[in-house]
N, C-alpha and C positions, 0 to 999 in steps of 0.2 A: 477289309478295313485298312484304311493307307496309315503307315506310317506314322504321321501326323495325329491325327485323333488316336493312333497305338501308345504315343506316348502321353497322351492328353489326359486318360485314362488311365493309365501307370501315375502319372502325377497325384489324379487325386484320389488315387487308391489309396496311394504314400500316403498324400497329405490326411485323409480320414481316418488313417492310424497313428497319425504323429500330432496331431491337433486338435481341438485346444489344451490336451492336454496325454502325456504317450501314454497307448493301450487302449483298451475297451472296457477294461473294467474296474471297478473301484469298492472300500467295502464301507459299510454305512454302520450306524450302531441301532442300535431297536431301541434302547433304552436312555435316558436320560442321563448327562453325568456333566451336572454345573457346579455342584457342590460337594462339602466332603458328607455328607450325608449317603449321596448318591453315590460316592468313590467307595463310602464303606460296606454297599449294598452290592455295587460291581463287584470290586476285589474282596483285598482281608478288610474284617473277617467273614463279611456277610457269604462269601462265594461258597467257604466251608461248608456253610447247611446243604446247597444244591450237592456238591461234592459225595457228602455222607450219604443223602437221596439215593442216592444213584449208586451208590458203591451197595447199598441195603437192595435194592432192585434194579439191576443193570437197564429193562426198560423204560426208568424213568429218566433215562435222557433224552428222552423224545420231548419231556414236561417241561425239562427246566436246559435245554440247551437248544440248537437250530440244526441238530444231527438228522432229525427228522423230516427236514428242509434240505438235505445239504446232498449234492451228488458230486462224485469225484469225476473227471475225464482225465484219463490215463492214455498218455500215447508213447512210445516211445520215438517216433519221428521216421521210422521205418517203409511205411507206404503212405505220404502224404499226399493226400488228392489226387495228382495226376503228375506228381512233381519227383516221386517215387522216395529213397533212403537220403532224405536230405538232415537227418537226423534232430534231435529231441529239441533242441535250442529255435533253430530253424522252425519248426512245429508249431512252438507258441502263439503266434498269432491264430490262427486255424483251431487252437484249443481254447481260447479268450476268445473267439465268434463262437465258437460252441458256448459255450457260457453262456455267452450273450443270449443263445435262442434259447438256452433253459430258462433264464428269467423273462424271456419276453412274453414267450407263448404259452408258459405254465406257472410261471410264478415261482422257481425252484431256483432255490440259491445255489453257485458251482464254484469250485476251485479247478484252474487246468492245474494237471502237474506235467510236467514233464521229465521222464527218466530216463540217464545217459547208461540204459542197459539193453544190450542185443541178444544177450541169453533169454530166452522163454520162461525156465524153468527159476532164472532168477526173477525176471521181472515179474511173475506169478508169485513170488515170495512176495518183492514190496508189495505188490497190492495186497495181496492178501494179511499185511501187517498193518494198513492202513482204515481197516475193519471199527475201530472203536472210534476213527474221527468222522466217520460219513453213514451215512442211510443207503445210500448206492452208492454203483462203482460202473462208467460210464466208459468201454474201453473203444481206443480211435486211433487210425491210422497205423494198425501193426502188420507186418506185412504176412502173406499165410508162406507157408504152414505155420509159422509162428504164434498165430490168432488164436489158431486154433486150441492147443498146447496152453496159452496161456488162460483163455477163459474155460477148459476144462477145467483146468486147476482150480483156479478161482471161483467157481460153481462147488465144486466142492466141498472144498475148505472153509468158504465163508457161507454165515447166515442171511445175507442181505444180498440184493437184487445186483447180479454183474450180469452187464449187455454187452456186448461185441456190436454196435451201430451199424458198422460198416457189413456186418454180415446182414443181422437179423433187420436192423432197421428198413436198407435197401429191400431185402425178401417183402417184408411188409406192405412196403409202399407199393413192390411192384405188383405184389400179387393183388392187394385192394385194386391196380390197373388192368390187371389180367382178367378179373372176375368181371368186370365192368366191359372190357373188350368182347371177351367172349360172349358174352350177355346180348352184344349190338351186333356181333356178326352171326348169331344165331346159332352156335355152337356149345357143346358142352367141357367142361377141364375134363371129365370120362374120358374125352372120344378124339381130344387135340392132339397132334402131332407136336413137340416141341425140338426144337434145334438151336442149341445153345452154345454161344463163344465165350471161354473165358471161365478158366478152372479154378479161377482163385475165391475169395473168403468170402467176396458178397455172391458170385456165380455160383458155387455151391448151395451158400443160404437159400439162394434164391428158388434153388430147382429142389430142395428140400420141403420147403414150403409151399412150394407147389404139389406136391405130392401127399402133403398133409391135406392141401384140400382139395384130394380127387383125381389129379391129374396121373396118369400110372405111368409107372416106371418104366415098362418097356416101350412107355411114348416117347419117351425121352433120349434126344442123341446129341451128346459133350461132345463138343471139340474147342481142341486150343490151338495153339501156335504151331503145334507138330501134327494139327492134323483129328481124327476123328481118335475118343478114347476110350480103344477097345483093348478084350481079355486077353492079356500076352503081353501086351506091351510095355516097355522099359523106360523108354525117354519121358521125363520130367513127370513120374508118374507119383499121386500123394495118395493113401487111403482113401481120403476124399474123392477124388476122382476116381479110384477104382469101382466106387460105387454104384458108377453111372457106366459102365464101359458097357459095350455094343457090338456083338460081332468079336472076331478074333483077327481080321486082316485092319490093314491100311486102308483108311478112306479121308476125301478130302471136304471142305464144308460145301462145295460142290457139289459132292458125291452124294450127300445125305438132304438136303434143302428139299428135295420135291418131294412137293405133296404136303411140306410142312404147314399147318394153320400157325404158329406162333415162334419166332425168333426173336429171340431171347439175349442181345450182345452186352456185354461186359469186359468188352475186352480193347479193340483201339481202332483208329482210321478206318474207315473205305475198307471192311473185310466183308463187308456183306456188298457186291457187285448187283446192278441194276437186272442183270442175265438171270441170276441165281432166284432171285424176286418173281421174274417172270414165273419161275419152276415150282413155285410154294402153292398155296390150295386157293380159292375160289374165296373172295376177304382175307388175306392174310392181316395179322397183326404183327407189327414191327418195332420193335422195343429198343429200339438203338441207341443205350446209355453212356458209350463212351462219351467221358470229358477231356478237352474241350470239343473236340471232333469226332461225333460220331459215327458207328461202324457207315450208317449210309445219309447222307443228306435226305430229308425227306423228300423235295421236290423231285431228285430222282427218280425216289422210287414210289411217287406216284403216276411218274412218266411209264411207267410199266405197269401200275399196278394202283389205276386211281381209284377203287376202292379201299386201299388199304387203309388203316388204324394204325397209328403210329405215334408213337411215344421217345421223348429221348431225354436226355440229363441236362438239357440248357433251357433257357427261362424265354429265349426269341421263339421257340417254338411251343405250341400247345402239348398239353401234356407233358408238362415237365415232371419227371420222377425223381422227389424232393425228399429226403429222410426227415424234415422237418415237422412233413404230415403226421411223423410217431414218433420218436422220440422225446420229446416233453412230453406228450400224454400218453407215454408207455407207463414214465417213471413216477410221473404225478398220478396215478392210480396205484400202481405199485406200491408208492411211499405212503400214502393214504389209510389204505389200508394193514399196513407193516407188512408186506410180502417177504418172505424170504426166498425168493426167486422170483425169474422169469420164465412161466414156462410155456408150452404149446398151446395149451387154452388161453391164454391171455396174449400171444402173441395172434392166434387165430381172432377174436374176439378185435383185436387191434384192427386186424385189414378188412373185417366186416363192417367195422363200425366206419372208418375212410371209404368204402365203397358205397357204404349203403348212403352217407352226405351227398358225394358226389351225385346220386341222382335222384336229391330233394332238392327243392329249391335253391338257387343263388341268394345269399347274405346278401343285406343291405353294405355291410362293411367290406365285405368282399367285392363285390362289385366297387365300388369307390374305389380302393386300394388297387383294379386293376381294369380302370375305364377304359373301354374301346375294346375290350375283349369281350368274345362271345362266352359267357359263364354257365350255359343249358348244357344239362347231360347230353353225351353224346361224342361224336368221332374224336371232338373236338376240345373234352371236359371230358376224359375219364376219372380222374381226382381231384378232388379240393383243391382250393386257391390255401397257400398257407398263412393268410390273413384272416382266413375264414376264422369269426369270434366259436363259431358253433363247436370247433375241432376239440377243443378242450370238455365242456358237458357229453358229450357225445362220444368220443376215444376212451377218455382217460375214466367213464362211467362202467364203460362197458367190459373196459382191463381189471376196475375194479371187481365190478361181480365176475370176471373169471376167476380172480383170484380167488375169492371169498368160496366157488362154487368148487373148486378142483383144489378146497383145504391147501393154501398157501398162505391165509393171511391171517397174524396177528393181532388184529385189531380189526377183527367184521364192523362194515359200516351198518348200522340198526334202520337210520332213516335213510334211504337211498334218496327218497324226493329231495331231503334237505342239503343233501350231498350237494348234488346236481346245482340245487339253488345257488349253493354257497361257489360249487364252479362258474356259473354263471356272471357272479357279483364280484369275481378276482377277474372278469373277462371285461362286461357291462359296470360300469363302476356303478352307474346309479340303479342297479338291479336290487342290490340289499336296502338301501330307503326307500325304493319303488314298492318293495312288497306290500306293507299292509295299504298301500293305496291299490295294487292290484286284486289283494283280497276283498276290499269294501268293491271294487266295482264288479265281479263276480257275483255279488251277491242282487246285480238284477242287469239285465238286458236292457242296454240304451242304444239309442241310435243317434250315431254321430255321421255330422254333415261335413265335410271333408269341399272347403269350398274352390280348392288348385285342383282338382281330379286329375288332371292329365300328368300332373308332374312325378316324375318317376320316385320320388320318397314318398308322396301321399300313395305312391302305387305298391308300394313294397308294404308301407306304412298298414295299408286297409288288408293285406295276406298277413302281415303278422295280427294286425286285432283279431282276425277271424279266426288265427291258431293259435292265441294265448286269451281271448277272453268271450263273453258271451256278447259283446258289441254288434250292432250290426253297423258296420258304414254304408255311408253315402256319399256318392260322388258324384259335382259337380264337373260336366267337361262334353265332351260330343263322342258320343259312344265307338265310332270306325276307328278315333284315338287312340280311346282310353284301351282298346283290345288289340289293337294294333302295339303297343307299347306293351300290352302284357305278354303275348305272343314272343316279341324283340329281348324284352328280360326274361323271359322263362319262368314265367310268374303263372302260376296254375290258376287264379282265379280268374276270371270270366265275368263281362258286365252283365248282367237281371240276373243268369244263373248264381252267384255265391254272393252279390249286392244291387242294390239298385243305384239308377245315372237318373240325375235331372238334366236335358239337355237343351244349354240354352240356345241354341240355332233353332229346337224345333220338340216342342213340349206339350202335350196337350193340357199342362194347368198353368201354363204358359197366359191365361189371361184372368185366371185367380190369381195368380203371384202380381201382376201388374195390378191390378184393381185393388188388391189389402194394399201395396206398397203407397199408391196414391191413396185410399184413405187416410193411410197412419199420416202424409205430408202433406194432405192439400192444402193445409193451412199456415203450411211453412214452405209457398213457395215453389213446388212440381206440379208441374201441368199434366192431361195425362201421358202427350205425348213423350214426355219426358223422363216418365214410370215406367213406359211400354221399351222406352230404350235400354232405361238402367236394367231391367229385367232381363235383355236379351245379352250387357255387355260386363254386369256386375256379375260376377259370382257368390263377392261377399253380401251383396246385399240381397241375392235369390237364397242363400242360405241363414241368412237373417231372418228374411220374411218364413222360411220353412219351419221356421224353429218357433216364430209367433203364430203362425196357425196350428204347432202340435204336431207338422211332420216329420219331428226330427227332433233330439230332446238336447243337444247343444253343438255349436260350431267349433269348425279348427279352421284357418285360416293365415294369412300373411307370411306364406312359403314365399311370396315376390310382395315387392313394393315397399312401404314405408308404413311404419305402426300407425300413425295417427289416422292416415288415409280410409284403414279397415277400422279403426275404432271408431269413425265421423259414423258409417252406417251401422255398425255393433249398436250404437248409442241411440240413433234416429230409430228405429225398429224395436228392439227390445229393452231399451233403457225407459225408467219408469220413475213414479214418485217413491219408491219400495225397492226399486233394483236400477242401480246408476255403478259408473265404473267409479270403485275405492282406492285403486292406483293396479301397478302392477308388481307382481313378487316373484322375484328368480333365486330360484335355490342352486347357489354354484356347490359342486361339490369338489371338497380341498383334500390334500393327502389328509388333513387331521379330524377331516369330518367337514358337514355341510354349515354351510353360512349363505341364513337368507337377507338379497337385499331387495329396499322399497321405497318410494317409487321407482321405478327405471323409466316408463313410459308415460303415464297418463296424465301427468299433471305436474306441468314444468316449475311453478313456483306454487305448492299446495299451502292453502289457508291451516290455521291451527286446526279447524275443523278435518279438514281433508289427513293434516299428520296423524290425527287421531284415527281418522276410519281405516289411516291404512295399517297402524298399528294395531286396532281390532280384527281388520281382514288377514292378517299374518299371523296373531295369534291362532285362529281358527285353521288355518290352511297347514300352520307347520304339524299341528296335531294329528293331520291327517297321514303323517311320515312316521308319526308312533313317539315324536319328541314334544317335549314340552317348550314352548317358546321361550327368550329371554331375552326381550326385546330392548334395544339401547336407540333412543332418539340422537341423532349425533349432529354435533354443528362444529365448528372452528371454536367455539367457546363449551367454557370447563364451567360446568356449576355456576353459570353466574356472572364468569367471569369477565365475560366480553357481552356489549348490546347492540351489536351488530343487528340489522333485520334479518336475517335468520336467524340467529340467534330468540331472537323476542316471538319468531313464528313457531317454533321450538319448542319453547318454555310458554307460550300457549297452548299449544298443542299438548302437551305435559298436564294442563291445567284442565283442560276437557278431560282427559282419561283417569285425574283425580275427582271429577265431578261424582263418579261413579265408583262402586266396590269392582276390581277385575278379577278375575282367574289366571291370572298370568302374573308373570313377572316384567317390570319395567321400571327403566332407570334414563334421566336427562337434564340438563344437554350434556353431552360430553363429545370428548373425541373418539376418532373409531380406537385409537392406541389406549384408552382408557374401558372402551366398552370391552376389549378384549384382553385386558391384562389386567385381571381382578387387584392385584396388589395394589398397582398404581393407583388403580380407581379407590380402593380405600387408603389411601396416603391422601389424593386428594379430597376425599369425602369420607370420614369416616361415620361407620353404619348407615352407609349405605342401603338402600332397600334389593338389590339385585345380588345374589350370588352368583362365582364360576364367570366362565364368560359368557360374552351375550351368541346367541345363531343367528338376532335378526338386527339389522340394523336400516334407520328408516332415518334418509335423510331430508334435509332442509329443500331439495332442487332434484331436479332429475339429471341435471348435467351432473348433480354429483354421485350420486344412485348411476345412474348408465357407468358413468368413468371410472368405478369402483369394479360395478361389474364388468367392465370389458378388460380395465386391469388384473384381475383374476381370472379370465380366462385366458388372455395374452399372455401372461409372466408367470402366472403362477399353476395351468394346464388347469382351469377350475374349469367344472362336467357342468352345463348351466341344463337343471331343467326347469323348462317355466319359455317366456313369460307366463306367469297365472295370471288372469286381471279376474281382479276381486270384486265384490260386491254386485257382480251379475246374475248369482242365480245358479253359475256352474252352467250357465246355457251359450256360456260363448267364450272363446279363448283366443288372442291374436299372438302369434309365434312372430319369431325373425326368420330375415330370409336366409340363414347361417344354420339353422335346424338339419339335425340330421334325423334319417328316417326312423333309427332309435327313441330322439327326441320325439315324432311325430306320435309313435306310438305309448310314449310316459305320456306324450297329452291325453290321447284317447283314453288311457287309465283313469287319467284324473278330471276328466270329461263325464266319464263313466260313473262316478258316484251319483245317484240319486239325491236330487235337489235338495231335497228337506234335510239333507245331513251336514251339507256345507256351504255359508255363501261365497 
């Protein structure tokens, strides 16, 4: 790295901790406080009731405070990264990025602290006085033996979960790589040889935990900086490493490498020589963690040894050993359950649960998050990408039932499925309003025609319907493709065996699809050679016509192109006197809950009629999220007050859906600041017919509907799922080309209800 790009990189390291604003972290309130109402409910006197609560039963601060949310990271600044006793102040930032990945990957609120104490036995005091402000106690960067020393104590003494990260964390992480290694070179943790650099707090953890699952002790040979460490010897020698000692003479890492299957560094530079590599066993595995440079460059030591497996602690190489992969979903199982410890079953249960991801399929989101990388089990993927959404359901599930099962937790989880769900919907935002729409399509087998086949989200998209619902997809594309691209993503499913391909280059109903299409349009204009084309070059329109002869019970389509483009043949094919498109409905979803809007797409300036049907098709659709609509027709004019033409298309529209008794709620024209701020809305109208705010708001224009909804996903991070276009039947749905493969599969849910339940 020259110079140049050295400081380039130093610049805007600075700058992304100094701007826009200094630190990483900030604290928000949960609760409301505009008023003295609300000040009297925060503070005096309201705060005394929780107070008393809680003084009556000490666990009921978990009810009425955020203790139960809250974990401490305690460093003293003593072994920082790679930067060594640069002490506690220094620290901070490295304690505030901890932080950070607590709330990012588990949802878990953190205080760093930092303490100007070198004593052990004292700083195991402050922590352990720290007991009634936190749920856990997160300890980082202390240097050993001191580590040690400190979280004895603090095990203890306190009730609540104290982790030593840098110990147990790394053990975890590595050994979910080790089970996974082992596994590829054909080897068993029985029967490995291990040889290991680096006697301090995480190299111990490490080789402990390794022997927890399997690996024996007398496979095991420590050496550190003086050398191999064996029975007798004096220099720099801890408990800890006593436990591992080998032999009673001098040997050097040298002296003990051959024949080794797994090397194990923790320790710095270039101490593992390319010579030494040669010497190791037949696949070795090579774990070279030091940061920033570790013990061997990989290309090295595949120049000796191009079988080898190789892992190391930087992110330019594969197999990066990230403590990321567990620590949030240690502590987020832990706290869940009210653990009062960490212990070996759930520290076990941790590295099972990371190994056994690793070699299931690659995440939609993981993939994204690290395009151009190869994400398939193997040499090359021993552990999760730490973006993977899965890591959280999956870990912190599985730390729970240790807990629960080796009696550590207070508070046994009853429903484990609903757990999971509930982890899921803190990962997947739109996972908890998706539910009772994934429950209704459960309840029958549909087959959806997927008309992008070849595109890599409809390819992820069609492995997850097939593992979360009873769908069958179909895909449109040329089969040497669509398996070639599954093969390249590491995607298990396979064309005819787990779904069926129409393929249009070469199909043998290939002249039934042309012949229905030219019927349903002789009359408007296609010739047949004209049918016989669009058949071979349409996709949207081969899966149109599937779904009108009953080979497929509804479409997903417009992953490329422009909406109206797939809705001209959506329309031509399956539009009807009985089923025509009623606009289209996007439910963004806001930190404060979902707001549905409509039109976006299908009808740029809708007649009164048209305002109405789409206000009927949004009544029906939101229901199907388990809410009740409350729909607000919105224009630039208040009640009246302006006769703008939208406005007058509005308040006809209004005028139709009074023609009739509804089951919903609805109120117009207003503004959106009025459909959503009940108060104002009765200042300006009072008794009004709408309570609360409105979820659906259904404007005058699609430019206004689209510009709404692209403003809430742009500014405001709004989760859009949909488009839904209504009034079809449920037999055809056109997405944007901005869907992600999540998206594609909330469609297939909401594809997946049976006709007769929703139009």
């Amino acid at each position: 790295m020259s110079d140049q790009t050295s400081d380039t990189l130093r610049q805007q390291a600075l700058d992304y901790h100094r701007f826009p604003k200094a630190g990483k972290l900030e604290i928000r309130a949960t609760k409301p406080l505009a008023n003295g109402r609300d000040l009297a409910r925060a503070y005096s006197p309201g705060v005394a009731e929780a107070c008393l609560e809680i003084k009556s039963d000490p666990k009921a601060a978990r009810d009425y405070t955020s203790r139960g949310n809250l974990v401490a990271v305690v460093s003293n600044g003593t072994a920082v990264l790679g930067l060594g006793n640069i002490g506690a102040l220094a620290s901070k930032p490295v304690m505030e990025g901890k932080a950070v990945l607590f709330k990012k990957f588990a949802g878990i609120d953190c205080f760093d602290i930092e303490v100007n104490e070198s004593d052990p036995e004292k700083l195991a005091d402050i922590v352990c006085a720290l007991e009634p402000s936190f749920g856990a106690i997160n300890l980082e960067d202390i240097k050993a033996p001191d580590c040690f020393v400190v979280e004895e104590i603090c095990r203890e003494r306190m009730n609540i979960p104290v982790f030593h990260d840098d110990q147990h964390g790394t053990a975890i992480v590595v050994s979910a790589a080790a089970l996974n290694a082992v596994k590829l070179a054909g080897k068993t943790l029985e029967d490995v040889k291990v040889v290991s650099t680096g006697g301090g707090a995480a190299g111990i953890a490490c080789l402990n935990m390794l022997v927890k699952l399997g690996v024996k002790r007398e496979n095991i040979w420590l050496c550190d900086i003086d050398g191999l460490v064996y029975e007798g010897r004096e220099t720099e020698m801890t408990p800890q490493k006593a436990a591992y000692a080998q032999g009673s003479t001098a040997k050097t890492l040298g002296d003990v490498i051959e024949g080794a299957d797994l090397f194990l560094g923790l320790s710095g530079p270039n101490v593992l020589k390319p010579e030494m590599v040669e010497k190791m066993a037949q696949t070795p595995i090579i774990f070279a963690l030091a940061n920033p440079n570790p013990e061997i460059m990989p290309d090295l030591a595949r120049q000796v040894a191009p079988d080898a497996i190789i892992a190391t602690g930087r992110s330019d190489f594969p197999n990066q050993v990230n403590n990321v992969l567990c620590f949030p979903f240690i502590f987020r199982g832990a706290l869940d359950v009210g653990a009062t410890t960490i212990n070996d079953e759930m520290k076990i249960a941790c590295v099972e649960g990371i190994a056994a991801l690793a070699r299931a399929t690659t995440s939609a989101e993981a993939a994204a998050a690290y395009r151009g990388e190869s994400l398939t089990f193997g040499r090359d993927y021993l552990i999760p990408k730490p973006f993977d959404p899965r890591l959280s359901a999956t870990v912190s599930v599985a730390v729970a039932q240790a807990a629960m099962a080796s009696g550590v937790a207070e508070r046994p989880i009853e429903d484990m499925d609903a757990y999971k769900a509930k982890l899921r919907a803190s990962v997947y935002r739109s996972a908890l309003l998706m539910r009772p729409v994934f429950d209704a399509a459960a309840e029958a087998s549909r087959r959806i025609v997927f008309a992008e086949g070849e595109d890599e989200r409809v390819l992820r998209a069609a492995q997850a319907v097939l593992e979360e619902t009873p769908e069958q997809p179909i895909l449109i594309g040329r089969p040497e493709v669509i398996n070639m691209r599954c093969e390249r993503l590491g995607l298990e499913i396979r064309p005819e065996r787990d779904f069926n391909i129409v393929n249009p280059e070469n199909d043998p109903r290939y002249r039934d699809y042309w012949n229905t299409y030219h019927e349903i349009m002789a009359r408007r204009g296609v010739t047949p050679d004209l049918a016989r084309a669009i058949m071979r070059t349409n996709s949207t329109a081969i899966g149109a016509v599937m779904v009108h002869r009953g080979e497929a019970d509804s479409l997903i389509c417009g992953t490329f192109g422009e909406y109206r483009w797939h809705l001209n043949y959506v329309t031509q094919v399956l539009g009807s006197e009985t089923q025509y498109p009623h606009g289209a409905l996007s439910m963004m979803i806001l930190e404060d809950g979902p707001l549905f809007i409509a039109d976006t797409h299908v009808h740029f300036i809708p007649t009164a009629d048209q305002i109405a049907q789409a206000a009927l098709g949004a009544a029906r659709h939101v229901r199907r999220f388990g809410l009740e609509p409350k729909i607000a027709l919105c224009s630039q004019s208040q009640f009246g007050n302006q006769n703008s033409e939208a406005a007058e298309r509005i308040r006809a529209g209004l005028a139709v859906l009074d023609a009739a008794p509804r089951e919903f709620e609805y109120e117009g024209e207003m503004s959106v600041e009025a459909a959503l701020d009940p108060e104002l809305r009765q200042r300006l109208l009072p008794g009004n017919r709408m309570s609360g705010k409105a979820n659906v708001l259904i404007f005058a224009n699609a430019d206004a509907a689209s510009g709404v909804r692209n403003i809430l996903k742009m500014t405001a991070q709004g989760l859009e799922v949909g488009p839904i276009l209504m009034g079809m039947g449920n037999r055809a749905h056109i997405v944007t080309p901005s869907i992600t493969t999540r998206g594609l599969l909330n469609m297939a849910a909401l594809a997946g209800t049976p006709v007769s339940k929703y139009g």
